[in-house]
N, C-alpha and C positions, 0 to 999 in steps of 0.2 A: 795618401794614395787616392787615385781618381777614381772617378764612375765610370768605368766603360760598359754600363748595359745597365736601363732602367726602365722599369715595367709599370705604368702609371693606367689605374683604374682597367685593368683588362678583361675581359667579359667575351664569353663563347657560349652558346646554346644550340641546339639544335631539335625540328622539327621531326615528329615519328610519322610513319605511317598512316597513323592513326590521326594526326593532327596534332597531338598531344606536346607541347614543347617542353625541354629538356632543360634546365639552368647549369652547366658544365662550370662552369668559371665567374664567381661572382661578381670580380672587384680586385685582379691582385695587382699590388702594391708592393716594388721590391725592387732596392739598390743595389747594385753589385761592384764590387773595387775591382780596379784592375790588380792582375796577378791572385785574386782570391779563390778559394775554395769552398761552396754553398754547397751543404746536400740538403735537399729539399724531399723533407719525410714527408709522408698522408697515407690515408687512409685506400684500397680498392676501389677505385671509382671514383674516386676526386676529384680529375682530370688533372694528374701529372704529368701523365702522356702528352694530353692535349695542349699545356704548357709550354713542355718541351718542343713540343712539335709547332707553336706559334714562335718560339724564340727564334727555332730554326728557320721559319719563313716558307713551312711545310700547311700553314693553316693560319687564315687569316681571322683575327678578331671580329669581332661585333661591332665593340667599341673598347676604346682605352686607344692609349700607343706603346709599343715596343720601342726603344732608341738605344744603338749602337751607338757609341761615342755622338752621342744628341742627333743623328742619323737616325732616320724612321725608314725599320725594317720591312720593306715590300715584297719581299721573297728568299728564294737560301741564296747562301752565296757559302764562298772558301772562307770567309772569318767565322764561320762558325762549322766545325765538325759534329756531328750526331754520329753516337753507338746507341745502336736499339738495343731491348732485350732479347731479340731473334738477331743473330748476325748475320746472316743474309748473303750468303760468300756464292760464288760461283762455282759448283762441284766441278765441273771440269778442266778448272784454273790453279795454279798451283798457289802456294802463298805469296810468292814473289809478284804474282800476275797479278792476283786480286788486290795487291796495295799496289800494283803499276796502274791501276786503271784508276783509281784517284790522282795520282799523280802525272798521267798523261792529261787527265781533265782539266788541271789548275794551273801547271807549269808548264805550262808549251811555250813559255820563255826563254825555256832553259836547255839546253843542251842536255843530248841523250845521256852523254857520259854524266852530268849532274841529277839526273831525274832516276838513272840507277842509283848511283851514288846513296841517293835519299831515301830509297826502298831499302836498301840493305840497312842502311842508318834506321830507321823506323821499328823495324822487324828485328832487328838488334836490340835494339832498346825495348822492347816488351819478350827478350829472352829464347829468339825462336829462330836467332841466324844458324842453327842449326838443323832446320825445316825450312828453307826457303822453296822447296822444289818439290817439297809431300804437297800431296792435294787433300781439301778438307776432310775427305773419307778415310784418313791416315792419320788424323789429329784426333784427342780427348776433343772435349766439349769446350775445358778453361782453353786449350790451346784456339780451339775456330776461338772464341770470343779476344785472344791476344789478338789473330789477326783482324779483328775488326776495329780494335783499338787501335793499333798501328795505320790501319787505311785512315781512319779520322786524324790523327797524328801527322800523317805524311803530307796534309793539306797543308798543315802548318796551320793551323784557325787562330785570331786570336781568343775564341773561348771556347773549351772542348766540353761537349753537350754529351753525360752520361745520362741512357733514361733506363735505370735497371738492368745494369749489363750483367748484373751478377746472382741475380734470383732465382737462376733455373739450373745452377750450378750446386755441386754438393760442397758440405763445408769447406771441407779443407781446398780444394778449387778455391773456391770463394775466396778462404783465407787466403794464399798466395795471391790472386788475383789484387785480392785490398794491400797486397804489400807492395805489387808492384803498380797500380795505380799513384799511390804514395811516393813510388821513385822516379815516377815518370812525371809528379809534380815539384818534386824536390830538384828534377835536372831541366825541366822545360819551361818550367816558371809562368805557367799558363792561366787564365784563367779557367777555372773549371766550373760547373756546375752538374751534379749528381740527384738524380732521382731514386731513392731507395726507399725501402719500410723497415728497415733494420738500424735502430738505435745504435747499437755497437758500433757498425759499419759507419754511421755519420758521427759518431763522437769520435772513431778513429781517425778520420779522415778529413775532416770538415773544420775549417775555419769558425764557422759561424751553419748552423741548423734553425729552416723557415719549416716550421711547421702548418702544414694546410688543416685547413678546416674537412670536417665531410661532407660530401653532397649530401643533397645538389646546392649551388652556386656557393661552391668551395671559394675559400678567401686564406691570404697567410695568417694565422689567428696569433702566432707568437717568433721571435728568432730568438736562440740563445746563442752567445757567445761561448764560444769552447778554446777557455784561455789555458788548454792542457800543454806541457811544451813537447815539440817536436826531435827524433821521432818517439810516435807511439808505439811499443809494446803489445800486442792484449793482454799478455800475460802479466806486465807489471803494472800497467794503469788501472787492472782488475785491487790493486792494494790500497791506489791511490786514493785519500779522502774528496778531493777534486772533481775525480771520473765519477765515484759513487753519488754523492752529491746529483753531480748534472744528471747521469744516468735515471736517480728516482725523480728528480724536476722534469726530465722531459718525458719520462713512462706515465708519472702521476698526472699528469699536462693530457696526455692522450689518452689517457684512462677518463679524464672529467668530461673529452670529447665524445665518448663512448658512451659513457651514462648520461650527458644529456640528450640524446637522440635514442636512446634505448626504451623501449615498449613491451620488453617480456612480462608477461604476464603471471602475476606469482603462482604459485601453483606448491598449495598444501594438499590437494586430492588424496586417497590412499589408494594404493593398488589392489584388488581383488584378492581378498584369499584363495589363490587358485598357485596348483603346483603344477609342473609342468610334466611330460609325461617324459620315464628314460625311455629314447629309442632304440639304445642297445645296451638292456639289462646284463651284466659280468651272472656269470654260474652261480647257482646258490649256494656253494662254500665262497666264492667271494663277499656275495651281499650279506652274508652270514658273519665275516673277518670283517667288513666293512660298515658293519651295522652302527648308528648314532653319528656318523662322518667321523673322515678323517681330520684330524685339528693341524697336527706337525707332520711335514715333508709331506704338504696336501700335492704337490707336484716335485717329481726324480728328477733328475735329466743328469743320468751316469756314464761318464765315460763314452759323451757323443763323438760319433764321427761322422763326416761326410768326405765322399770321395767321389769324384766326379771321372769317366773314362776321359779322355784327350789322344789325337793321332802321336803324341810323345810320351804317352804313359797315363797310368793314374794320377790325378789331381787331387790330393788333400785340401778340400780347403778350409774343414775344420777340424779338430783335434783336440782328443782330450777336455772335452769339454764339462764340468761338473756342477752341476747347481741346485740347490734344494730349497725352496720355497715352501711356507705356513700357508695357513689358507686364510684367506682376506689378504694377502700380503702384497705391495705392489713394488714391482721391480721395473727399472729402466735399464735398458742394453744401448751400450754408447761404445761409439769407435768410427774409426775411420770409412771410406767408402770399398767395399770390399775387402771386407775383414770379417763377412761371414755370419752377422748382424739378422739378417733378413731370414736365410737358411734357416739357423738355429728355430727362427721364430715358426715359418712352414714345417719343419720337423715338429715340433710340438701341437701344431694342429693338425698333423695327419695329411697336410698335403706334397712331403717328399718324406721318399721312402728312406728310412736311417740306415749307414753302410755299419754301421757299428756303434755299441752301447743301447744303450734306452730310454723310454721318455715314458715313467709313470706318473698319470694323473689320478686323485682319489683313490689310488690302490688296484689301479687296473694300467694296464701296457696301451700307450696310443699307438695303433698303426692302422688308423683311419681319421677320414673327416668326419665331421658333427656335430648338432648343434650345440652339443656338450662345452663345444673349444668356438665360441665365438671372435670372429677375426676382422677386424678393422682397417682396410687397406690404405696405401696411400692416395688410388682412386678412388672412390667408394659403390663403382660398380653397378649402377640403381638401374633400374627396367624404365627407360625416359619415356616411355608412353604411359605409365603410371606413375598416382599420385605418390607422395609421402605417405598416406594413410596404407595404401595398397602397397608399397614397398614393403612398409615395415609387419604386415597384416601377412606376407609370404611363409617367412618364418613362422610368425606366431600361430597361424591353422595348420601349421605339421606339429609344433612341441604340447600346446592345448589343445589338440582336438575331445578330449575328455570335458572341456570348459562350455559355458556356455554361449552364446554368441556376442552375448551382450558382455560377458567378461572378456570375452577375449578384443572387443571395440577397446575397451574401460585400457585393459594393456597400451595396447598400441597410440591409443589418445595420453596418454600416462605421460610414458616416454618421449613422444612427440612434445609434450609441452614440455618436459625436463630441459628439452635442448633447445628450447625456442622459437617452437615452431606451431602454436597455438592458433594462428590466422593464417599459414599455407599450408595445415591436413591434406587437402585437396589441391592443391600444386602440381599439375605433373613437373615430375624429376628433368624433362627437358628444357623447363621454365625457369630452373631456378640457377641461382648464382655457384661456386664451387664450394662455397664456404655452408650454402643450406644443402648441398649436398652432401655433404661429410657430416652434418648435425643428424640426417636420414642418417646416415652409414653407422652409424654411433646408437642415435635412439634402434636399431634395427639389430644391432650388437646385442645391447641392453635386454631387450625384448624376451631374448629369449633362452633369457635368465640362466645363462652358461655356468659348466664350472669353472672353466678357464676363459679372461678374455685377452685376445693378441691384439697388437693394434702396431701396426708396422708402417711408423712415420706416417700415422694418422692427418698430422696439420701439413707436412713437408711438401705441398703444392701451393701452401694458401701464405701469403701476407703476413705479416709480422702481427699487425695490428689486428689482421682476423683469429689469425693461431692464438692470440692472447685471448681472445673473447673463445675461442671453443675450447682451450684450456680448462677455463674456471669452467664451463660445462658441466666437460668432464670431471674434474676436481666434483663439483654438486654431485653430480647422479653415484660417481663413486663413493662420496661420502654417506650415503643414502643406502648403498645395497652391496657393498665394501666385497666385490669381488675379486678372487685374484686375478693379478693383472703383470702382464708381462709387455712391455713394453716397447720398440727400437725408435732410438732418436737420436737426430745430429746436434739436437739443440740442449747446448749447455744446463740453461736454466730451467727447460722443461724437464727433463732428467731429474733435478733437485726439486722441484717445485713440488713434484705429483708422486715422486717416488720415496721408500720406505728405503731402497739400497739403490745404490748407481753399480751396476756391473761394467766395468770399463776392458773392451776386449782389443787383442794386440792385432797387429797387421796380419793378413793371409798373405799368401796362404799357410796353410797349416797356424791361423787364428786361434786362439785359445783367451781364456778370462785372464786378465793383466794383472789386474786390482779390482777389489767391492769394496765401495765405501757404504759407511752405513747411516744414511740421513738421519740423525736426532731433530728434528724438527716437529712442533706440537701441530696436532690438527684440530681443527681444519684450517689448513694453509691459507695467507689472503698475500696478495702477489704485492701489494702495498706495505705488507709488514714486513714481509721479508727481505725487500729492499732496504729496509732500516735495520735489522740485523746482521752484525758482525758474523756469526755465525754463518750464515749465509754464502758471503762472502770467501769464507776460509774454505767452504765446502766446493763452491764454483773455483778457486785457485788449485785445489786440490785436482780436480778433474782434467783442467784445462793445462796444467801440468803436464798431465800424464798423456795428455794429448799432443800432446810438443815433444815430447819425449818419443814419439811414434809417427811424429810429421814425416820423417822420410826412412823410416822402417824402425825395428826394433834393436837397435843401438845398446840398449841395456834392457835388462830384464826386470819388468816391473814389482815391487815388492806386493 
């Protein structure tokens, strides 16, 4: 097989403001065959973009060369397609339009009748000739992103540049989307190269996986071959000794990248003996029934409903919903996108009103917000003209105001360094990246020392490789003050990793609990062992199962 694209010593920087120079790209080095498949993992900040974005001839190097079939790349041209992570469509264009205006641009060779021809051909081929004429305000998210694939596509390039097209998409999106990436390499016979943070996604999909180094002056530090045979499954390659194998060589690989660049600071401190004050004491025959804590069915949740009005009726969109939780106990809620996941989770913190059943916490009825029910979102919300310190210092002067000033610093410096964040206390929240923001969102959770804490696809913004590192975080701090914890996530492994039982809920509407499985795994969890556990394994098949099973509605009813 040939070389048709070779990246020899390529080097990018840039100058700040302030003067201060930037090392983007240190040195990469990287052959690519024709008709092959590369996804090219890293870290946030790596400069993947910036890669992709030199390949395309959208950003010129420093130094090194770029060569297309031994051709030094001076600018973009039609042999090479780019799909961003933003798809970037025309609202006013219909699908048909927006992949005619690549193809007016490259092929004015051709005859009208062939340059439709190729639009339909295109837009067909990623599943959507049946939307040729909807405009993007009429499409899902996965659908605008088929039609961006398609407009790259319709170039005909010879190598089609993904830079993250699928990261801002929810799973199951995602998943179809990786299937049909997959058939549009298996009929076009292209080369491709893929910029992702999702291991799964580049061992499904990828020929051969370059792993970049972190900044600054990122370098590719290793490529693995992925000799799995084609096609892939997730479901089956999840059994295969093979995929497991590569799976823990290239997490264990990024995990060493991670610990050598890592400077958190240990942190044996203790916390203040200081109790927090209740803001809304239950009646004195409650605290009297409730006296020494509750241990079993520390939190209800009987017979939930939510129903939402609509111009065609009431909308059910959860049902029946029953689940009874220990105290320290930590549960994951997993299922598809709109199946009701999120709800559940704002019902039990008192910020949407229940249409039916109940939700008791410690022996008392939620139907308020609190800092009782601490909640972790997927933005994490923060005041950007204040620090970390002062973020998380909000809460803590309403739940201790009984403390002293100096305990309640002692708190909020506690947690701050639990989650890594020891040298930006003083950061404002405007300054920092998405990943030290959600560490605030978490130490500010923590803080203030809830019975309940909700945490609703707490990582589901951030990078593969980030979400790994606030995982194990979490994983510490919870290991450390063992709250209970209710959990919503798309992500398989997170689910098992952190959780006590996986709740796995069916499609909405009218969503309800599928199956719970119940994680036997010993704690404290370390993400490296578990990879080498069978155990493990049977438990992530189990889920991912029952996920498939609810890919396109509920066909059978879950045991």
């Amino acid at each position: 097989m040939t070389t048709i694209l070779s990246l020899k010593g390529v080097t990018k920087s840039y100058t700040g403001k302030t003067g201060g120079v930037t090392n983007v790209l240190g040195g990469i080095v990287l052959d690519v065959r024709e008709g092959e498949f590369i996804a090219i993992l890293g870290f946030s900040g790596a400069g993947k973009t910036k890669l992709m974005s030199a390949i395309a001839g959208l950003v010129e190097p420093d130094a090194g060369e770029i060569l297309l079939k031994d051709e030094a790349i001076t600018g973009p041209g039609k042999d090479r397609g780019l799909v961003f992570q933003s798809y970037s469509l025309f609202p006013w264009l219909t699908v048909a339009q927006n992949v005619s205006l690549a193809v007016e641009a490259v092929h004015q060779d051709r005859t009208a009748a062939e340059r439709k021809a190729l639009v339909r051909q295109k837009v067909e081929l990623v599943g959507l000739g049946h939307a040729m004429d909807r405009k993007p305000a009429q499409l899902s998210g996965g659908m605008r992103q088929r039609v961006a694939v398609a407009r790259a596509l319709a170039m005909e390039p010879e190598i089609l540049l993904l830079d993250e097209p699928l990261s801002a998409l929810d799973a199951l999106t995602r998943a179809k989307l990786q299937d049909e990436i997959e058939r549009i390499r298996g009929e076009e016979k292209r080369t491709i190269l893929l910029v992702t943070n999702d291991v799964d996604e580049a061992l499904l999909l990828a020929d051969r996986v370059a792993v970049m180094t972190p900044a600054p002056a990122a370098r590719i530090g290793r490529i693995f071959e992925i000799d799995l045979p084609r096609p892939r499954d997730r479901e089956a390659v999840n059994d295969q000794p093979a995929y497991q194998a590569l799976r823990t060589e290239i997490v264990n690989y990024l995990g060493s990248l991670v610990e050598q660049g890592e400077k958190r600071a240990a942190a044996d401190e203790l916390l203040p003996n200081v109790t927090p004050l209740d803001l809304a004491p239950p009646p004195k025959a409650y605290r009297d029934a409730a006296r020494g804590g509750t241990e079993q069915r520390f939190l209800e949740i009987y017979k939930l409903h939510k129903v939402y009005p609509t111009p065609k009726g009431p909308l059910t969109v959860v049902e029946d919903f029953n689940l009874m939780m220990n105290k320290g106990e930590f549960v994951s809620l997993i299922g598809h996108s709109g199946c009701g996941k999120s709800t559940v989770l704002t019902m039990a913190a008192g910020l949407n009103a229940i249409s039916k059943g109940a939700i008791v916490l410690d022996n008392r009825e939620v139907d308020i917000a609190g800092p009782d029910k601490a909640v972790v979102f997927q933005s994490p919300s923060l005041m950007p003209w204040l620090t970390a310190r002062q973020n998380v210092s909000l809460g803590v002067e309403r739940v201790y105001p009984h403390a002293t000033r100096a305990e309640r610093c002692e708190i909020v410096d506690y947690y701050l360094d639990r989650v890594g964040l020891a040298d930006s206390m003083d950061k404002p929240a405007a300054e920092m990246s998405n990943g030290m923001r959600q560490r605030v969102g978490i130490a500010r959770a923590f803080a203030l020392s809830p019975r309940l804490l909700l945490l609703d696809e707490p990582f589901g913004m951030l990078d593969s490789l980030t979400r790994w590192d606030l995982q194990d975080v979490l994983v510490e701090v919870w290991n450390r003050t063992k709250v209970t914890a209710l959990m919503v996530t798309h992500d398989v492994d997170e689910a098992i990793l952190l959780a006590d039982r996986v709740v796995m809920m069916t499609n909405g509407p009218n969503a309800t609990i599928g199956k719970i499985l119940n994680v036997d795994l010993p704690r404290p969890r370390d993400r490296k062992a578990l990879l080498k556990d069978p155990q493990f394994y049977a438990y992530r098949q189990e889920v991912l199962h029952f996920l498939a099973e609810y890919d396109h509605g509920p066909t059978t009813k879950a045991a």
